[in-house]
N, C-alpha and C positions, 0 to 999 in steps of 0.2 A: 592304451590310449596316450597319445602326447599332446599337452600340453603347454600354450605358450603365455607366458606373463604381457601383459599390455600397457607399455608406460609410454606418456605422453612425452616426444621429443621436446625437451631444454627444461622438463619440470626436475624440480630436485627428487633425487631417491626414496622411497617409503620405506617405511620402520613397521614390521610389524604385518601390513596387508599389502594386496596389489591394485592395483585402480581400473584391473581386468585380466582376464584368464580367456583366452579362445584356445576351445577345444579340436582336437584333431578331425573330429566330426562337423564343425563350423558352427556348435552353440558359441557365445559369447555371452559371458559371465562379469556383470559390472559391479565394482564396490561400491559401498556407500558414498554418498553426495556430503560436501564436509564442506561448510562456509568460509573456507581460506584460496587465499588467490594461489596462482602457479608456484609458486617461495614458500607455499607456507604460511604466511602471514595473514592474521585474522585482521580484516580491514574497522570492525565493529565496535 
């Protein structure tokens, strides 16, 4: 089965996890929700 990474165009690169996995079968697999904008940066 292949697998593809799911990174949102102009967000900075992840460390660590993906921000989604769509599989070769067309499940799609979302990462946790994390209270920081597109940069990174916790606005709170």
């Amino acid at each position: 089965m292949r697998n593809t990474i799911i990174h949102p165009e102009g967000w900075k690169p992840t460390k660590g996890y993906a921000n989604g996995i769509l599989t070769s079968d067309g499940q799609l697999f979302i990462g946790g929700q994390i209270g920081w904008t597109s940069e990174q940066i916790f606005e709170t």
